[in-house]
mmCIF file of the N, C-alpha and C atoms, coordinates in Angstrom:
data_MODEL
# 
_entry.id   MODEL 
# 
loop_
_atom_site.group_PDB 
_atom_site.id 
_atom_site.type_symbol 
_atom_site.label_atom_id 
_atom_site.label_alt_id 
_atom_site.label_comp_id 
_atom_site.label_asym_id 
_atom_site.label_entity_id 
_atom_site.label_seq_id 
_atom_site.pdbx_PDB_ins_code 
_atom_site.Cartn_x 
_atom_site.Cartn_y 
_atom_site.Cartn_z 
_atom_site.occupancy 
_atom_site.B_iso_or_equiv 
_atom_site.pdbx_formal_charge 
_atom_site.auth_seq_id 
_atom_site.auth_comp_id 
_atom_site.auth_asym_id 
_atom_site.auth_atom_id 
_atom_site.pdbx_PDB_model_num 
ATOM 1   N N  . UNK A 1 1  ? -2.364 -14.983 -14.605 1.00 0.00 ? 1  UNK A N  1 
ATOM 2   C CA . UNK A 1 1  ? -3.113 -13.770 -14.342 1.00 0.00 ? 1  UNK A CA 1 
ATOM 3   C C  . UNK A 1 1  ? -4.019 -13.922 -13.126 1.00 0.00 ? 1  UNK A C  1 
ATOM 4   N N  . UNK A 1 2  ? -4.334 -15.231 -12.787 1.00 0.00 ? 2  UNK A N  1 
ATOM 5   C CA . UNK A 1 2  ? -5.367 -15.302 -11.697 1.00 0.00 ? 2  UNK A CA 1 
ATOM 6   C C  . UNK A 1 2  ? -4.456 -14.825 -10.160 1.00 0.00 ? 2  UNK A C  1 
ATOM 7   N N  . UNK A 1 3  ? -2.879 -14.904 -10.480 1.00 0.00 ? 3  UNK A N  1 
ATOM 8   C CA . UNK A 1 3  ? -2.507 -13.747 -9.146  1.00 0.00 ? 3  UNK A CA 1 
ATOM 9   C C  . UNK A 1 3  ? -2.178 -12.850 -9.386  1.00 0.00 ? 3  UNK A C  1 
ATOM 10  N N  . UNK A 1 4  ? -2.048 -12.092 -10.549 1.00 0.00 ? 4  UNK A N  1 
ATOM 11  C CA . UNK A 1 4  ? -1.418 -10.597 -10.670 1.00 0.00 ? 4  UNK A CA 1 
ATOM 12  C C  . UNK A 1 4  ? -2.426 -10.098 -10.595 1.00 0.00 ? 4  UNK A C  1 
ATOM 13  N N  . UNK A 1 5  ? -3.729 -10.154 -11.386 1.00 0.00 ? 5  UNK A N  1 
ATOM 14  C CA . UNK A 1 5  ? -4.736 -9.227  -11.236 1.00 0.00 ? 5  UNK A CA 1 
ATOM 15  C C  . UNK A 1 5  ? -5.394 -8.800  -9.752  1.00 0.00 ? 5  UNK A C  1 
ATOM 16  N N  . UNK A 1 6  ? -5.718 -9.718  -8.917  1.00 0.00 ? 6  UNK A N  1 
ATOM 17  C CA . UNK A 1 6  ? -6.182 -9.728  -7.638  1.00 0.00 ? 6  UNK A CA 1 
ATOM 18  C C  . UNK A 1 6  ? -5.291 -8.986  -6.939  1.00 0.00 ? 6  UNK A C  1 
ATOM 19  N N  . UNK A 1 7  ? -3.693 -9.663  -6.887  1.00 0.00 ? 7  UNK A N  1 
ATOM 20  C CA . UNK A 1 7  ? -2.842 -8.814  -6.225  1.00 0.00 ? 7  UNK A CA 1 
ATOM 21  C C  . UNK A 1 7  ? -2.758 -7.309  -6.686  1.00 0.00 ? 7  UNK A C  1 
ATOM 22  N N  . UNK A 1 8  ? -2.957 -6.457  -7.725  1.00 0.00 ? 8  UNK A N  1 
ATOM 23  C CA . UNK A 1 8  ? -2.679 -5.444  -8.212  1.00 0.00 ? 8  UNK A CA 1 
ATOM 24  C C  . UNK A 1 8  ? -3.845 -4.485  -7.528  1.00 0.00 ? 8  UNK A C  1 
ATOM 25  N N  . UNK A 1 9  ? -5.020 -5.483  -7.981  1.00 0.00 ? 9  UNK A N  1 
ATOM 26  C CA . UNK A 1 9  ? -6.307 -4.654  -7.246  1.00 0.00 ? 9  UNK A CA 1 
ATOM 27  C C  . UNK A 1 9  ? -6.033 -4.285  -5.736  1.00 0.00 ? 9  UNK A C  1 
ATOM 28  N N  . UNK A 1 10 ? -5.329 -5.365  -4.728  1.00 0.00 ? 10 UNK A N  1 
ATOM 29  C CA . UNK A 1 10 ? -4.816 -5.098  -3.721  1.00 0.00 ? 10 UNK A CA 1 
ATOM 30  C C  . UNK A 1 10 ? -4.138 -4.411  -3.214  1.00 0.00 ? 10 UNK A C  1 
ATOM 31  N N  . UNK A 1 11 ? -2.963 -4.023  -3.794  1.00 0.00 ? 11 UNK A N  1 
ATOM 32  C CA . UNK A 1 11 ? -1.987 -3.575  -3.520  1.00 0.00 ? 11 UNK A CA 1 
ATOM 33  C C  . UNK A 1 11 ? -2.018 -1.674  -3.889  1.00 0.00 ? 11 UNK A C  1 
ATOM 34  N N  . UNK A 1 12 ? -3.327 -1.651  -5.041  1.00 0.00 ? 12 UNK A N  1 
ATOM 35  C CA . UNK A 1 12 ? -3.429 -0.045  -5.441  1.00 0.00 ? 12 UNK A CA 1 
ATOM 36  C C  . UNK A 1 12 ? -4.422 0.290   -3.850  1.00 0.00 ? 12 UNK A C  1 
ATOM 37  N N  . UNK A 1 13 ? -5.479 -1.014  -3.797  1.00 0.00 ? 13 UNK A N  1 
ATOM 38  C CA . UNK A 1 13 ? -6.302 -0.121  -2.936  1.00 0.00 ? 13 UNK A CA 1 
ATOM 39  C C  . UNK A 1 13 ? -5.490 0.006   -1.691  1.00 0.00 ? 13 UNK A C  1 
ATOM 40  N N  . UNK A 1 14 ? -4.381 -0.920  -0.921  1.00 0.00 ? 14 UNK A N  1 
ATOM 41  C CA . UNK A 1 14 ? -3.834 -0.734  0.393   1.00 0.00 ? 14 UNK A CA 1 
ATOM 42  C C  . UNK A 1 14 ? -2.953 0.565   0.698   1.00 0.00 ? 14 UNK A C  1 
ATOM 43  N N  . UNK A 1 15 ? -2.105 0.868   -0.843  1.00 0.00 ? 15 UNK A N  1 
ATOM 44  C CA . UNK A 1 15 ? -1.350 1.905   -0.964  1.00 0.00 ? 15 UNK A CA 1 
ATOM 45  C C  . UNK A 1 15 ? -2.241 3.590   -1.032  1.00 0.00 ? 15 UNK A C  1 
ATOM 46  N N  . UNK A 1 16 ? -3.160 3.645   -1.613  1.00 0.00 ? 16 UNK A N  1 
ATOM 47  C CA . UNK A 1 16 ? -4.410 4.519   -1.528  1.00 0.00 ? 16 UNK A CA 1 
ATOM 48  C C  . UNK A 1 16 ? -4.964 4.628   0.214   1.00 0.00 ? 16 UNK A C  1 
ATOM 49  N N  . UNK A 1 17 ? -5.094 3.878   1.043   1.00 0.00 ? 17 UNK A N  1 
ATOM 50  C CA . UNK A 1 17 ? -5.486 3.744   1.968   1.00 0.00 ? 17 UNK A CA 1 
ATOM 51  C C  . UNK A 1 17 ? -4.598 4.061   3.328   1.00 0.00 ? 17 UNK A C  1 
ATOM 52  N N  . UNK A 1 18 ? -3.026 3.188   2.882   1.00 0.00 ? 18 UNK A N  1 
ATOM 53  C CA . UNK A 1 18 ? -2.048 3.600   3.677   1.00 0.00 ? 18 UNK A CA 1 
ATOM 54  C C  . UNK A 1 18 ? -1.328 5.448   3.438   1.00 0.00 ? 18 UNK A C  1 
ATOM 55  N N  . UNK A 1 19 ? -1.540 5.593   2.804   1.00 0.00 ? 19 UNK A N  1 
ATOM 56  C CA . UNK A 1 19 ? -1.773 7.315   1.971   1.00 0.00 ? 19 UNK A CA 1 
ATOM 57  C C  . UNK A 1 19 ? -2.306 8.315   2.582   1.00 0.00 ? 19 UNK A C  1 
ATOM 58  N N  . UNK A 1 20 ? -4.088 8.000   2.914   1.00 0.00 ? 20 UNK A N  1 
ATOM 59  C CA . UNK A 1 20 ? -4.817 8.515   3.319   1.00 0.00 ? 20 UNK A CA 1 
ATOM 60  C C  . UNK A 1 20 ? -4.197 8.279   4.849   1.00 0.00 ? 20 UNK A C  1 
ATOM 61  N N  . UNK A 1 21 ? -4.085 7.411   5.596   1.00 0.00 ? 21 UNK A N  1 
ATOM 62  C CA . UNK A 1 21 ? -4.284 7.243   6.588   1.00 0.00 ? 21 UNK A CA 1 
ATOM 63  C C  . UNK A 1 21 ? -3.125 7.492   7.398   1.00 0.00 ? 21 UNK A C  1 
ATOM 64  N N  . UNK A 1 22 ? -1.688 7.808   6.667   1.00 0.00 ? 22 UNK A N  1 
ATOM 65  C CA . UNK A 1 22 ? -0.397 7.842   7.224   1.00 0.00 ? 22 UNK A CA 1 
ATOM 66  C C  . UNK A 1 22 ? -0.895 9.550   7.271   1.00 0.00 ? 22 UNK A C  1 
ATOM 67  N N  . UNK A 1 23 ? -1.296 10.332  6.359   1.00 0.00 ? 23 UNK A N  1 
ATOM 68  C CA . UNK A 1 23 ? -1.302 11.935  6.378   1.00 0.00 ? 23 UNK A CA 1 
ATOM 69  C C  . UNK A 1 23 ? -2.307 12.197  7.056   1.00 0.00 ? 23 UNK A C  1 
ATOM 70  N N  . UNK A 1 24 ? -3.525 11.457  7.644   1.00 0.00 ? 24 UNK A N  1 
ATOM 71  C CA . UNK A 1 24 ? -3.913 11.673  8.683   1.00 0.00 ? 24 UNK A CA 1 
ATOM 72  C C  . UNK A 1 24 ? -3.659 11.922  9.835   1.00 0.00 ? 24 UNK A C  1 
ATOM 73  N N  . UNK A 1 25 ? -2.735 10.742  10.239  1.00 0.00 ? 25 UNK A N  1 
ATOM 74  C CA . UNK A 1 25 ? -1.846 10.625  11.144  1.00 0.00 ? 25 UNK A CA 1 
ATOM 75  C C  . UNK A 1 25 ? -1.046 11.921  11.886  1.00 0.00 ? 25 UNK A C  1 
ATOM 76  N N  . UNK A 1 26 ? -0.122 11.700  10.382  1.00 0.00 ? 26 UNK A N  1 
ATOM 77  C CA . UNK A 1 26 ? 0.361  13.121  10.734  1.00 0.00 ? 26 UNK A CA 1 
ATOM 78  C C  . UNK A 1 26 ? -0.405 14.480  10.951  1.00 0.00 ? 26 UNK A C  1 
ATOM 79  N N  . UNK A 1 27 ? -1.314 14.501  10.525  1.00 0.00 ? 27 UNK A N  1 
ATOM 80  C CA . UNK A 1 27 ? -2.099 15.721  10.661  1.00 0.00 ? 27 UNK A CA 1 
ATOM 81  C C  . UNK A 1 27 ? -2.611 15.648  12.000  1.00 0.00 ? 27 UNK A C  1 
ATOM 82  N N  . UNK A 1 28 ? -2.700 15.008  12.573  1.00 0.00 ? 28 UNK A N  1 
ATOM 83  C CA . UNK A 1 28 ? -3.125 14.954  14.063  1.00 0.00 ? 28 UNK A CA 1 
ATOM 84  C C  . UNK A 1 28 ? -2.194 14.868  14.797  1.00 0.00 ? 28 UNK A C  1 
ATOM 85  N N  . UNK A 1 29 ? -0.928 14.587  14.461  1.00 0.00 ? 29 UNK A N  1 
ATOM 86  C CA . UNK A 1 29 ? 0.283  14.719  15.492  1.00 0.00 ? 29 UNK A CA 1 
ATOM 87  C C  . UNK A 1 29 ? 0.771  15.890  15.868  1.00 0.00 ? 29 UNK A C  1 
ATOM 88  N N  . UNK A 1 30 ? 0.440  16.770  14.164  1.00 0.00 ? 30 UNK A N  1 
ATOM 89  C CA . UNK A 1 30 ? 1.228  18.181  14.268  1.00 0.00 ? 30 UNK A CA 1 
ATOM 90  C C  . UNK A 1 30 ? -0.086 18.926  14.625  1.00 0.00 ? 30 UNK A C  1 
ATOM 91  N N  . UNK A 1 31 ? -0.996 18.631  15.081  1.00 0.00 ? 31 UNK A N  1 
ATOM 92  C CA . UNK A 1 31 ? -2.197 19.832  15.447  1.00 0.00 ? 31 UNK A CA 1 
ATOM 93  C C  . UNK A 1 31 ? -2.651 20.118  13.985  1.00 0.00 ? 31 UNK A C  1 
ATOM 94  N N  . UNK A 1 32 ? -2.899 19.609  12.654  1.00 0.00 ? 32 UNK A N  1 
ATOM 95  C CA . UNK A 1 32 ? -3.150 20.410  11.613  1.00 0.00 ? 32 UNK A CA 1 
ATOM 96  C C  . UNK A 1 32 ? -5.093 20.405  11.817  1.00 0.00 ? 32 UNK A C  1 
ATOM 97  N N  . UNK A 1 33 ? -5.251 19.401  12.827  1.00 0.00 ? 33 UNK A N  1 
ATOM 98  C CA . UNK A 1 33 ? -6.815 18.973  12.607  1.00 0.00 ? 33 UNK A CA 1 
ATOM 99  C C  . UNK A 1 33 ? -6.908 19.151  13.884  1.00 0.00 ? 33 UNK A C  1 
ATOM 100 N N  . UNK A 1 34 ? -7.930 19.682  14.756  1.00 0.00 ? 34 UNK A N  1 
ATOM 101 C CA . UNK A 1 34 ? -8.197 19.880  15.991  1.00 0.00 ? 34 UNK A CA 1 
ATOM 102 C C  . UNK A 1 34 ? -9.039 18.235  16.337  1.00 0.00 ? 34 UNK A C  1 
ATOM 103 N N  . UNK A 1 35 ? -8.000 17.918  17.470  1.00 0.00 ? 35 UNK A N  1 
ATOM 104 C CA . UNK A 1 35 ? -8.252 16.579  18.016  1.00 0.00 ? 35 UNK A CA 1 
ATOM 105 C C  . UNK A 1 35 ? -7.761 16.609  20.261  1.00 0.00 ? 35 UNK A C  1 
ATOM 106 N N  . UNK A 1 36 ? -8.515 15.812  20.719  1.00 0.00 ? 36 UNK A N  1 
ATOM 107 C CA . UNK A 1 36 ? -8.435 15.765  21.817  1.00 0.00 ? 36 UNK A CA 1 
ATOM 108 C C  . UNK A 1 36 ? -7.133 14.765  21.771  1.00 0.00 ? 36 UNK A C  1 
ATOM 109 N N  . UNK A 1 37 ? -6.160 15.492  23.115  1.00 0.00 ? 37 UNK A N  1 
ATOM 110 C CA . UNK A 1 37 ? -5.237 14.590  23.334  1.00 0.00 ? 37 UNK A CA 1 
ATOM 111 C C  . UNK A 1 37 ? -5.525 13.157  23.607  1.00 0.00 ? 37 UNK A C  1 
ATOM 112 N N  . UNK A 1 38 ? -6.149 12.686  24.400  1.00 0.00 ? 38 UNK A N  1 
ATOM 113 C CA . UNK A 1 38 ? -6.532 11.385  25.216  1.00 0.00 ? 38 UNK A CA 1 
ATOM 114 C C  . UNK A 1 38 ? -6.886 10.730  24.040  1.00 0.00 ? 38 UNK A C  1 
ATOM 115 N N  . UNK A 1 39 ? -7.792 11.007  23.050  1.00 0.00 ? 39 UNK A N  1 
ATOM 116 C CA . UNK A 1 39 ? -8.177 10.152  22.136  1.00 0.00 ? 39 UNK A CA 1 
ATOM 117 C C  . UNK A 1 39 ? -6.897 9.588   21.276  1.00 0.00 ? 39 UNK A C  1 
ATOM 118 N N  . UNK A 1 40 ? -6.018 11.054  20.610  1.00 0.00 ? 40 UNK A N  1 
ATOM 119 C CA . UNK A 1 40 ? -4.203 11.296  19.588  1.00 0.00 ? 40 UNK A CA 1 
ATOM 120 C C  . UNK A 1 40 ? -3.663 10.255  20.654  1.00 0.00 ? 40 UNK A C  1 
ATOM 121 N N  . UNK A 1 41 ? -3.825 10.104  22.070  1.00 0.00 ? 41 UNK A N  1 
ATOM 122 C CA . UNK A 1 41 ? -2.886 9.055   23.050  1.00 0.00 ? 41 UNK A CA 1 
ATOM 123 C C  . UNK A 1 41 ? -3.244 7.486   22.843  1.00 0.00 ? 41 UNK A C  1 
ATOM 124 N N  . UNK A 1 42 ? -4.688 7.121   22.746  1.00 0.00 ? 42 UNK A N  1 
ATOM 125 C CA . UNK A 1 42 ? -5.129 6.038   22.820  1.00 0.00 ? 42 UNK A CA 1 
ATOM 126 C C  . UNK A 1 42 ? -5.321 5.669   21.308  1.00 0.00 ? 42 UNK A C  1 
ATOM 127 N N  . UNK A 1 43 ? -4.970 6.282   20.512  1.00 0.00 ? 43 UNK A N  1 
ATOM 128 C CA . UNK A 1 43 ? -5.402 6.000   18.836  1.00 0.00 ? 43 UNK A CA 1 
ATOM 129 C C  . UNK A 1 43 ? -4.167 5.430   18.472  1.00 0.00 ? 43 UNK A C  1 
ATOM 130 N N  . UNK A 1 44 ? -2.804 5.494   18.899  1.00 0.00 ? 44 UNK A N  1 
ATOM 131 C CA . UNK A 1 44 ? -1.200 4.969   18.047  1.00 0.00 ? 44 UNK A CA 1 
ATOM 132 C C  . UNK A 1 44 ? -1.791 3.539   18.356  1.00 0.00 ? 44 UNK A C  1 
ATOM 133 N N  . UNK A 1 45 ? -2.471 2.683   19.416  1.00 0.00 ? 45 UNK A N  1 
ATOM 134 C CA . UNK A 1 45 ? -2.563 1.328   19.058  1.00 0.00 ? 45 UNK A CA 1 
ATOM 135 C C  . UNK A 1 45 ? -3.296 0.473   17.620  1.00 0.00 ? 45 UNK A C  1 
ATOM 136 N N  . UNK A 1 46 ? -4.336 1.983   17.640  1.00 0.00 ? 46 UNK A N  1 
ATOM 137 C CA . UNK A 1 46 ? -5.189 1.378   16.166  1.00 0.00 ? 46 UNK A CA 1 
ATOM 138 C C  . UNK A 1 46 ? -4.503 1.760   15.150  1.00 0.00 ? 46 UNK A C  1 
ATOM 139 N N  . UNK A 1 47 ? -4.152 3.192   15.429  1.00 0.00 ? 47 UNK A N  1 
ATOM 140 C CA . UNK A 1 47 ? -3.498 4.002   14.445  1.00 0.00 ? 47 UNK A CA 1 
ATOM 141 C C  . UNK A 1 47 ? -2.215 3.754   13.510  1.00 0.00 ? 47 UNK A C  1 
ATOM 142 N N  . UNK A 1 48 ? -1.726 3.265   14.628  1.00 0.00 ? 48 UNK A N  1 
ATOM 143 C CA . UNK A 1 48 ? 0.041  3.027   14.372  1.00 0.00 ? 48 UNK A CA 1 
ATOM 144 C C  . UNK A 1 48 ? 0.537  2.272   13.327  1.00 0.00 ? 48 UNK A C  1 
ATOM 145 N N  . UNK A 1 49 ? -0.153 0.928   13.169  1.00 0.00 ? 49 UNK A N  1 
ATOM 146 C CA . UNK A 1 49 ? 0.680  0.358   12.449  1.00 0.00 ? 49 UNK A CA 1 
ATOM 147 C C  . UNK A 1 49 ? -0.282 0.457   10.769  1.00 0.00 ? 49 UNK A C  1 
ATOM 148 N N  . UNK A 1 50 ? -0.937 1.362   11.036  1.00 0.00 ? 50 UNK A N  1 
ATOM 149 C CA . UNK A 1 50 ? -1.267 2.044   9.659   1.00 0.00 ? 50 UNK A CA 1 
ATOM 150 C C  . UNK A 1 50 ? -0.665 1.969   8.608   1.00 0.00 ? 50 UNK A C  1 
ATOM 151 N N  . UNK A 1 51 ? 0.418  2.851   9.241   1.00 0.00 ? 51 UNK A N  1 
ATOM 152 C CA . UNK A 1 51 ? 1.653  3.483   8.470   1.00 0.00 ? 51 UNK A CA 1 
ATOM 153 C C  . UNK A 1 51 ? 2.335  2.642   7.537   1.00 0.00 ? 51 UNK A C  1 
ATOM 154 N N  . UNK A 1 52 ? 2.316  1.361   7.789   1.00 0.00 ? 52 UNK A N  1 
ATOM 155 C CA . UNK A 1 52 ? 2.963  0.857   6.985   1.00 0.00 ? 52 UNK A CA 1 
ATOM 156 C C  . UNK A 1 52 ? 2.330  0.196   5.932   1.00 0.00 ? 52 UNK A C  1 
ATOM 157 N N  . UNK A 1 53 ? 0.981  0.586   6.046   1.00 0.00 ? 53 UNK A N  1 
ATOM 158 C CA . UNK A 1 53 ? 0.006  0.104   4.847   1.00 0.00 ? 53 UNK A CA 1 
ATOM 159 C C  . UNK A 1 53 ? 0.595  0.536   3.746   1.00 0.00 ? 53 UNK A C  1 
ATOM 160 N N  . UNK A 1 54 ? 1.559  1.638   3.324   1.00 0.00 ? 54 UNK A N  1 
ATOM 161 C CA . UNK A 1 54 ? 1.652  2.636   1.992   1.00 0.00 ? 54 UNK A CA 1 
ATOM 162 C C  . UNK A 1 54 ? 2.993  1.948   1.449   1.00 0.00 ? 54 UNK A C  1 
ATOM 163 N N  . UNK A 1 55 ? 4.331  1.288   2.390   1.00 0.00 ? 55 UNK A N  1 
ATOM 164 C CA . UNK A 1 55 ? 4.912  0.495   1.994   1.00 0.00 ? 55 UNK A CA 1 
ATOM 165 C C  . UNK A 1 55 ? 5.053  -0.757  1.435   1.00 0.00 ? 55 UNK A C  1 
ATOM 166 N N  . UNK A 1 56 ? 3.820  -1.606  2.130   1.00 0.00 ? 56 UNK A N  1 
ATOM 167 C CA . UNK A 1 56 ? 3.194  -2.621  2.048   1.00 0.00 ? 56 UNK A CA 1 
ATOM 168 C C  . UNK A 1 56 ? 2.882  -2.701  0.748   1.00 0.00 ? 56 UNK A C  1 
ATOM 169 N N  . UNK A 1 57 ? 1.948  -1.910  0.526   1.00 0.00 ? 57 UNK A N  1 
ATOM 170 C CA . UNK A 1 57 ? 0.775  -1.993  -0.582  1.00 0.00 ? 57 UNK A CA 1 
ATOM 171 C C  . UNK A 1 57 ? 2.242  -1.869  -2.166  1.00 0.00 ? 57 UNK A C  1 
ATOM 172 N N  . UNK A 1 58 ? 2.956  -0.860  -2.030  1.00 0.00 ? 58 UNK A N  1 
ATOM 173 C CA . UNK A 1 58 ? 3.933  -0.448  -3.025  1.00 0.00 ? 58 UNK A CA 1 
ATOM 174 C C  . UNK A 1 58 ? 4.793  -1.786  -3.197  1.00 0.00 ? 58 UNK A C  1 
ATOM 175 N N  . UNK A 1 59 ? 5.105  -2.425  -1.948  1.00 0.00 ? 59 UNK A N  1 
ATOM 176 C CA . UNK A 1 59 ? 5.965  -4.116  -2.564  1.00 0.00 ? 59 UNK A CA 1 
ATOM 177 C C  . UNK A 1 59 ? 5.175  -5.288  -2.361  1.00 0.00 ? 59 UNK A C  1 
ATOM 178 N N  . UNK A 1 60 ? 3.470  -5.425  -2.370  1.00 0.00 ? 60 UNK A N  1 
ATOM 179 C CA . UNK A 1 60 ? 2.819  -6.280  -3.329  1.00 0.00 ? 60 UNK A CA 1 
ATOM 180 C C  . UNK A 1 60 ? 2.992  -5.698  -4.316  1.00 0.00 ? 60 UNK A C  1 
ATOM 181 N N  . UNK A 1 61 ? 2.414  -4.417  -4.916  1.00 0.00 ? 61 UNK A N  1 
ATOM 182 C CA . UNK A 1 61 ? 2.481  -3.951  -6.532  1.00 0.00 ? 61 UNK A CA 1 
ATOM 183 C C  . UNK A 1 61 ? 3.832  -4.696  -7.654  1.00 0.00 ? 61 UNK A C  1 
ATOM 184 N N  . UNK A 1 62 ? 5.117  -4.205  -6.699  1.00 0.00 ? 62 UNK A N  1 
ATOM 185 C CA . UNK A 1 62 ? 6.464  -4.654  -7.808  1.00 0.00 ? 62 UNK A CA 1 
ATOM 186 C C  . UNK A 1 62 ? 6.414  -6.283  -6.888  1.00 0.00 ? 62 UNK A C  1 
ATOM 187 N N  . UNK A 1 63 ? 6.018  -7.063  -6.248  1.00 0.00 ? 63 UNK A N  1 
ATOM 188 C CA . UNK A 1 63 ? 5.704  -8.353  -6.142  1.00 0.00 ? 63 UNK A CA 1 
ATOM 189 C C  . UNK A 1 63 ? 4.838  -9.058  -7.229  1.00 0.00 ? 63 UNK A C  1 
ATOM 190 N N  . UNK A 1 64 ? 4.116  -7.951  -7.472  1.00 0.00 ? 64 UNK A N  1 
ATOM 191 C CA . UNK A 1 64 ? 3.147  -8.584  -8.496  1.00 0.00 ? 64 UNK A CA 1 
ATOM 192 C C  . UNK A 1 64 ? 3.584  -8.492  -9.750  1.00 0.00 ? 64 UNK A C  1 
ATOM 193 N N  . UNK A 1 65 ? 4.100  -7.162  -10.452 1.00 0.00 ? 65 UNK A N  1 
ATOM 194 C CA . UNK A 1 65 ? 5.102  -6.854  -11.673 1.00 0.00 ? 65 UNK A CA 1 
ATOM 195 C C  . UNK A 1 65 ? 6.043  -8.164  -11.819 1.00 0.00 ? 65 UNK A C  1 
ATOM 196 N N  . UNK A 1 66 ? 6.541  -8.508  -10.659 1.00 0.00 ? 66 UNK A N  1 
ATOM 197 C CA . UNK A 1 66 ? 7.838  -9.401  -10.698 1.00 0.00 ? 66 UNK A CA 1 
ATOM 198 C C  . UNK A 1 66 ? 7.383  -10.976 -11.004 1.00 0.00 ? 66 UNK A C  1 
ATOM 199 N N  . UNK A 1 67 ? 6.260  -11.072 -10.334 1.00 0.00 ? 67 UNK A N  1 
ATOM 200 C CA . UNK A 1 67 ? 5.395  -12.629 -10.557 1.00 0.00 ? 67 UNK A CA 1 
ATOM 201 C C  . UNK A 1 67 ? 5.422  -12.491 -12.539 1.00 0.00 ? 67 UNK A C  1 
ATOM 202 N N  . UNK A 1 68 ? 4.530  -11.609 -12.500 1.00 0.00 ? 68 UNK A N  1 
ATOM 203 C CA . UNK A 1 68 ? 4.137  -11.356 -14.017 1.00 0.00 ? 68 UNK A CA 1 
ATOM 204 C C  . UNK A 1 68 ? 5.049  -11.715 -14.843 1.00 0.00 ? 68 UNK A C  1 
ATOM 205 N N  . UNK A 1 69 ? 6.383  -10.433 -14.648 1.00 0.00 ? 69 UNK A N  1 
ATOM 206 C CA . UNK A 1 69 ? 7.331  -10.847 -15.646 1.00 0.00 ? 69 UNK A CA 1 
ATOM 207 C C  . UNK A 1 69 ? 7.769  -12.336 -15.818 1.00 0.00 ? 69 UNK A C  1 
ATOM 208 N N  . UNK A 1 70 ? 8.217  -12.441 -14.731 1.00 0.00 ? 70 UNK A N  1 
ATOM 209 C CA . UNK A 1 70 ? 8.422  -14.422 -14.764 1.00 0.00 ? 70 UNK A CA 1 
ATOM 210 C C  . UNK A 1 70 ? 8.008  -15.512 -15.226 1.00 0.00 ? 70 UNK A C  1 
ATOM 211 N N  . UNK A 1 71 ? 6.780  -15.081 -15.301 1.00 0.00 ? 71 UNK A N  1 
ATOM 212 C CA . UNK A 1 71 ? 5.596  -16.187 -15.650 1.00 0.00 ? 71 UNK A CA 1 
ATOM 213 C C  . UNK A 1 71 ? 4.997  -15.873 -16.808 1.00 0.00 ? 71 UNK A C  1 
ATOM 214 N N  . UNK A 1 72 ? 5.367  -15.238 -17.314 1.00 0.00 ? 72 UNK A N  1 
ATOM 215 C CA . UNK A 1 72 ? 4.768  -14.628 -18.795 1.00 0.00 ? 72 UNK A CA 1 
ATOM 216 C C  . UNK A 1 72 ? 5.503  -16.008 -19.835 1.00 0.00 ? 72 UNK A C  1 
ATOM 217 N N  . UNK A 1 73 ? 6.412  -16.106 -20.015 1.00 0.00 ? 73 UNK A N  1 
ATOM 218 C CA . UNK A 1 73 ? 7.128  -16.613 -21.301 1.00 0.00 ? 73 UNK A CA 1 
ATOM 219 C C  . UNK A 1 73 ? 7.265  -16.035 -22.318 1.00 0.00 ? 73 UNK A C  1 
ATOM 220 N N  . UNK A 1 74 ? 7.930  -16.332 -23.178 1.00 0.00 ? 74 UNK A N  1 
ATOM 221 C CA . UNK A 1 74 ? 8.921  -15.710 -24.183 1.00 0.00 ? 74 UNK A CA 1 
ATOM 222 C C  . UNK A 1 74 ? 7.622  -14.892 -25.160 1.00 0.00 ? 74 UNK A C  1 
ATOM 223 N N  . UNK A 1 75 ? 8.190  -13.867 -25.371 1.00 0.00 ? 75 UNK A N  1 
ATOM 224 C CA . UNK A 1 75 ? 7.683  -13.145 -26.825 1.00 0.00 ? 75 UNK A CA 1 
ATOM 225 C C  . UNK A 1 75 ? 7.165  -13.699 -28.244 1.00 0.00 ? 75 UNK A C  1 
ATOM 226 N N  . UNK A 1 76 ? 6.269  -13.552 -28.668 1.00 0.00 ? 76 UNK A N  1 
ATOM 227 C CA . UNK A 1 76 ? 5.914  -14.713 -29.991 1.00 0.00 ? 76 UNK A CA 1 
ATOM 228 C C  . UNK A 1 76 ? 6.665  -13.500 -30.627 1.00 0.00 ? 76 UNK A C  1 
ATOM 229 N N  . UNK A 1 77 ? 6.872  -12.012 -31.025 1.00 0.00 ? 77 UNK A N  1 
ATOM 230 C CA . UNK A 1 77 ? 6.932  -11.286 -32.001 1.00 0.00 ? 77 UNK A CA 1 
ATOM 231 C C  . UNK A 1 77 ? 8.547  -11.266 -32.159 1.00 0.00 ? 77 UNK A C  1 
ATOM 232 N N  . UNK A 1 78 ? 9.355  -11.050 -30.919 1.00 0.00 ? 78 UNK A N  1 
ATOM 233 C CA . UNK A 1 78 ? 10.701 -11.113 -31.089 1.00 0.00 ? 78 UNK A CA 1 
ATOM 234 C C  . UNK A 1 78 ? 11.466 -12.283 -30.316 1.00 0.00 ? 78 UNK A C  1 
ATOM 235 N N  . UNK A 1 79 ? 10.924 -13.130 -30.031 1.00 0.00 ? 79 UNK A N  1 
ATOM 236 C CA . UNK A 1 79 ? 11.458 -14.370 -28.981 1.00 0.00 ? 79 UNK A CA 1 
ATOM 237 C C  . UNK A 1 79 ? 12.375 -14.075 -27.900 1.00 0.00 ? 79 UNK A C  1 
ATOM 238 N N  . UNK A 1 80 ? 11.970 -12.646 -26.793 1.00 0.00 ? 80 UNK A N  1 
ATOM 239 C CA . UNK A 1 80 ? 13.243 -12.148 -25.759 1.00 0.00 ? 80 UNK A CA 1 
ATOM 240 C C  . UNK A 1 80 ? 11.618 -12.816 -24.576 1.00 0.00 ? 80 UNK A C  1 
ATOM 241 N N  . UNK A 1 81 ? 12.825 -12.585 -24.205 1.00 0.00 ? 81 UNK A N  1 
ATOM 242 C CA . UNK A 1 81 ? 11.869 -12.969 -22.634 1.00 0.00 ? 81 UNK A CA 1 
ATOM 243 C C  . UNK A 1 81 ? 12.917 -13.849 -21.334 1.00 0.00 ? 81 UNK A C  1 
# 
């Protein structure tokens, strides 16, 4: 548990974050938010690789599911595992 829990906490807040920050994105690409071009031009270096915070964050989560299952060991109630 000392890596699933940490990782889980991780992986909800990066996916929450990559979320927020990918529909931002877009909202400033398509004009939904009034923004100066020069800034929408010079922001894809900070901006950009944002995006992949929301993928990221979703395969620590089943990284972490997958640790778990593994490392658990067998069932005391029905012995599957």
């Amino acid at each position: 548990m000392l890596a699933v829990i940490p990782a889980s906490i991780v992986a909800i807040a990066v996916t929450a974050a990559g979320f927020v920050f990918t529909f931002g994105i877009l909202a400033a690409v398509f004009h939904l938010v009034p923004i100066d071009n020069i800034l929408l031009s010079q922001g894809w270096g900070a901006m950009g690789p944002m995006i992949f915070w929301m993928p990221w964050g979703v395969a620590l989560g089943l990284a972490a599911i997958a640790y778990y299952y593994r490392r658990r060991g067998r069932c005391t109630n029905c012995g599957i595992g």
